[in-house]
KOLKE-122671 format. One line per field, with one value per residue (C-alpha): residue number from 1; x, z negated, y negated. Coordinates in Angstrom, 3 decimals. Example, Ala and Ser with C-alpha at 12.3 -4.5 7.8 and 13.67 -1.06 7.14 Angstrom:
torse 1_2
xx 12.300_13.670
zz -7.800_-7.140
yy 4.500_1.060
END
This chain:
torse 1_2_3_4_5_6_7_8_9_10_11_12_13_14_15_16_17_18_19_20_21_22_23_24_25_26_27_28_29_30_31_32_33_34_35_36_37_38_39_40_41_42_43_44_45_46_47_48_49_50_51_52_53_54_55_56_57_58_59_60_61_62_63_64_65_66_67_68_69_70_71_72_73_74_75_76_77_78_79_80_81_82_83_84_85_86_87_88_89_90_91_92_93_94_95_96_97_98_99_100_101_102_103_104_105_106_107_108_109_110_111_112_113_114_115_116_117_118_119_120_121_122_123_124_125_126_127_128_129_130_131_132_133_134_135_136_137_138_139_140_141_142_143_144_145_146_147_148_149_150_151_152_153_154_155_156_157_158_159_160_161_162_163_164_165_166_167_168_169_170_171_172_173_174_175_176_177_178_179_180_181_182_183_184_185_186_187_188_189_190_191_192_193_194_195_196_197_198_199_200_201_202_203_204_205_206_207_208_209_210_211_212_213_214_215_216_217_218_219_220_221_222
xx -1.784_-4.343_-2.091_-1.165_-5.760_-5.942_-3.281_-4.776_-8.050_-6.969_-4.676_-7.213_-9.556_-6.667_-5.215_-8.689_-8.377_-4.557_-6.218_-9.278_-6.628_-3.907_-6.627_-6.335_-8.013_-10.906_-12.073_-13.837_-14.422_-17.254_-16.918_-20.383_-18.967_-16.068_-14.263_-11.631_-12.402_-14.204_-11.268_-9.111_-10.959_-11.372_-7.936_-7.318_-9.760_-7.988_-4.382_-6.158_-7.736_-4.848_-4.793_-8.380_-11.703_-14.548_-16.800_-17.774_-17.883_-19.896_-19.055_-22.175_-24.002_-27.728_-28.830_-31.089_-27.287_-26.225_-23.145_-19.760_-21.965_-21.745_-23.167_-21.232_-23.734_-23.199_-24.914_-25.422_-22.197_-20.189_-20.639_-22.190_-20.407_-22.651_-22.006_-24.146_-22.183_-18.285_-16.530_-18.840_-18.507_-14.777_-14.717_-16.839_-14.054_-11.407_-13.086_-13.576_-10.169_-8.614_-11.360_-9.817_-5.609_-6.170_-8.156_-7.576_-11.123_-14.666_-15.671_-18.380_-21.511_-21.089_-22.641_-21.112_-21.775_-18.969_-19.234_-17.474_-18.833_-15.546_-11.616_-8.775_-5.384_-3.179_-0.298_2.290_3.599_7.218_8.130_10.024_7.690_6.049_7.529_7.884_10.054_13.796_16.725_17.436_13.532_13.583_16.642_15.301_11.820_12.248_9.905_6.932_7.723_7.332_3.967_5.073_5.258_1.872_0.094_1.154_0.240_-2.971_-3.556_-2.451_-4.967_-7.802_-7.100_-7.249_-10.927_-9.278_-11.437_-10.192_-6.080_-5.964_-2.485_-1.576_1.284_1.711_0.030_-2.466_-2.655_0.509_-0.860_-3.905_-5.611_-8.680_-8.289_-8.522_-7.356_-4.513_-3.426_-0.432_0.431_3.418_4.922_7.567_6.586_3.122_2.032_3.918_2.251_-0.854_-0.486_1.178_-1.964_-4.259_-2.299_-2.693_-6.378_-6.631_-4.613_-6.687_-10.217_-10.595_-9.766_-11.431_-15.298_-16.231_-15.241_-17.889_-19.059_-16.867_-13.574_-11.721_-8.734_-10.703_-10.785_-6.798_-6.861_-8.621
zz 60.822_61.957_61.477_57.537_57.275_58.251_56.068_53.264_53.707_54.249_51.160_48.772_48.024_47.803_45.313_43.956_43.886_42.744_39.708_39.204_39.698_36.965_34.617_34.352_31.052_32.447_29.084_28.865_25.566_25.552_21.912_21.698_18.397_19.469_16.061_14.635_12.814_15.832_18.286_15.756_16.287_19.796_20.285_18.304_20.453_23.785_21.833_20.934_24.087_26.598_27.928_27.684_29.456_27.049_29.680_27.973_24.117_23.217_19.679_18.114_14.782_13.805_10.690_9.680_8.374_5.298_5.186_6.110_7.066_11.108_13.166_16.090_19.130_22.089_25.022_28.705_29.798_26.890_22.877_20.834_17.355_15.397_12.159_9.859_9.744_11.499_8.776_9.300_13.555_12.663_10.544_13.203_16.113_13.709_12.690_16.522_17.329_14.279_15.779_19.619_17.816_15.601_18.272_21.370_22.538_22.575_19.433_17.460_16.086_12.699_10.247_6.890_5.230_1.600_-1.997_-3.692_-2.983_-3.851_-2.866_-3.548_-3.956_-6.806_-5.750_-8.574_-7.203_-7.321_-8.230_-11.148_-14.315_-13.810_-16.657_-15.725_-12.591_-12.857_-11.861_-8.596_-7.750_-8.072_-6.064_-2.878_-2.765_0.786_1.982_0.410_2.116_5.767_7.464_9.849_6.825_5.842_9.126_9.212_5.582_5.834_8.999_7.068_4.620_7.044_8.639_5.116_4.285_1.622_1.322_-1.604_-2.305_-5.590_-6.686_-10.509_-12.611_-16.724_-17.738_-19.437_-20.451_-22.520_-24.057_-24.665_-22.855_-21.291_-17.058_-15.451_-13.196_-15.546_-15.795_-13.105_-14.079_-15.514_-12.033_-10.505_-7.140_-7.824_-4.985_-2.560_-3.264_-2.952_0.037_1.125_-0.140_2.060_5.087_4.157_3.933_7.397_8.285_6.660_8.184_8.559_4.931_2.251_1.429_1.657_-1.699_-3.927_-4.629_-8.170_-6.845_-6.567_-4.145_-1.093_-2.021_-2.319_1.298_3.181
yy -1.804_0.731_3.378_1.954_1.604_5.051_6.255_4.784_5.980_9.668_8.932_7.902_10.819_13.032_10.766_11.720_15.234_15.556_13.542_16.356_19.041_17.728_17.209_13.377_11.851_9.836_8.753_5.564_2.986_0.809_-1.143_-3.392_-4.647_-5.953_-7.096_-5.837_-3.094_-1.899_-2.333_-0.238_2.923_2.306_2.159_5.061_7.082_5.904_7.069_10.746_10.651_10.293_13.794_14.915_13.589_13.340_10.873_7.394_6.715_3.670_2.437_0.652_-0.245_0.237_-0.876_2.372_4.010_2.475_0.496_2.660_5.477_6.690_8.901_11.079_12.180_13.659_11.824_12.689_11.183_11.557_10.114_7.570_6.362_4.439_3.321_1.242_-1.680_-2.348_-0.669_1.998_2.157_2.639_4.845_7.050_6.105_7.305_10.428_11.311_10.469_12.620_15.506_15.124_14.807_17.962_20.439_19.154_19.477_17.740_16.382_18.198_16.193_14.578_12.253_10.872_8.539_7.436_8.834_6.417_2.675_1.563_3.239_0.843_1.767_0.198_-2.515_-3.811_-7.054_-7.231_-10.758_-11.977_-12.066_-8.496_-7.093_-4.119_-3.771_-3.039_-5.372_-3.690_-3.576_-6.866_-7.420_-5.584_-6.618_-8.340_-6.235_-7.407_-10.649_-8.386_-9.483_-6.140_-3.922_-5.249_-4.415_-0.775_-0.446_-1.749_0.205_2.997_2.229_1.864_5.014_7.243_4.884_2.733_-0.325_-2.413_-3.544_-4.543_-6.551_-5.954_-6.983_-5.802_-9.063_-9.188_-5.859_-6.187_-9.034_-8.313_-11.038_-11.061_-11.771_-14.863_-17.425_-17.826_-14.531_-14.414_-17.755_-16.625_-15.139_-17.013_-18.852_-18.087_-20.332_-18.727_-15.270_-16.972_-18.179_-15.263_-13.228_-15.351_-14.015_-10.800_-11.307_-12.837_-9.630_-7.060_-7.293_-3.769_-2.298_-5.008_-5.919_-9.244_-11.079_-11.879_-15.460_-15.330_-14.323_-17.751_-16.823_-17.611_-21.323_-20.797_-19.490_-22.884
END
């Protein structure tokens, strides 16, 4: 038992100083947000960070940055992200983890802050009633019915600072109509892509707004 003690404790700083020599990553996360948005660009800083030691990165918000914007700042022991609201802590965490993927190396200091209030990206729904979708389109649309599909895509859109997914089909534009609650009513199993769109909402945290108080689908989704 001694001899096992003694072992160990001989064993233990050179387990230390194999680490030091190999260049272990000793890279350390400290979200104080902790929601999701958050926790998706500190994971994607631990992924970019796997081989490279850039001390302790504390993800935070302050509310003298305006919403989406961040901050990157070196500290004593490592970074500080800091974005004005989640969305905007993110989008910092993402930005250094692109910085430490595409060079390798420690971060540089950065602040941004959005142009464009608004970036959505354009969905037709392909469901029966569209009026604009072929047969076969319509015959292999399974995979809008994919929960697993929609989590990479909306990761996906997170990642590239889309904030709105807008769903569209030809109606009411072909006729002429002006939009409203009524406007999809036309789509086959209509219900079922509403419910199916409240999912996705629970799922997508990270890329929309909140909805304003006139957008009715959120009493769809309780």
């Amino acid at each position: 038992m001694q001899n096992r003690l003694f072992a160990g404790t001989l064993f233990a700083p050179a387990l230390a100083l194999a680490r030091a020599c190999v260049g272990e990553a000793a890279t350390v996360v400290a979200d104080e947000v902790r929601d999701t948005q958050t926790e998706f660009g500190a994971a994607a800083i631990r992924n970019a960070a796997a081989a490279i030691d850039i001390g302790r990165v504390t993800i935070s918000v302050s509310r003298d940055l305006k919403p989406e914007a961040f901050r990157i700042q070196k500290t004593r022991g490592g970074y500080a992200v800091t974005g004005g609201d989640s969305r905007g802590a993110m989008y910092g965490a993402l930005d250094l983890a692109e910085q430490l993927e595409l060079t390798g190396r420690a971060p540089r200091e950065k602040a941004a802050q959005p142009s464009l209030p608004v970036r959505a990206l354009k969905f037709n729904i392909p469901l029966p009633g569209t009026g604009y979708l072929s047969a076969e389109d319509l015959a292999n649309n399974q995979w809008f019915w994919d929960l697993g599909y929609w989590q990479k895509f909306l990761d996906m859109a997170a990642r590239n600072r889309y904030n709105t997914l807008t769903f569209w089909s030809a109606h009411p534009a072909r006729e002429a109509k002006p939009f409203g609650p009524d406007s999809i009513d036309h789509l086959e199993g209509l219900h079922d892509w509403l419910q199916y769109t409240c999912a996705l909402l629970r799922r997508s945290a990270r890329l929309a707004p909140p909805a304003p108080p006139a957008l009715e689908l959120g009493s769809a989704c309780r």
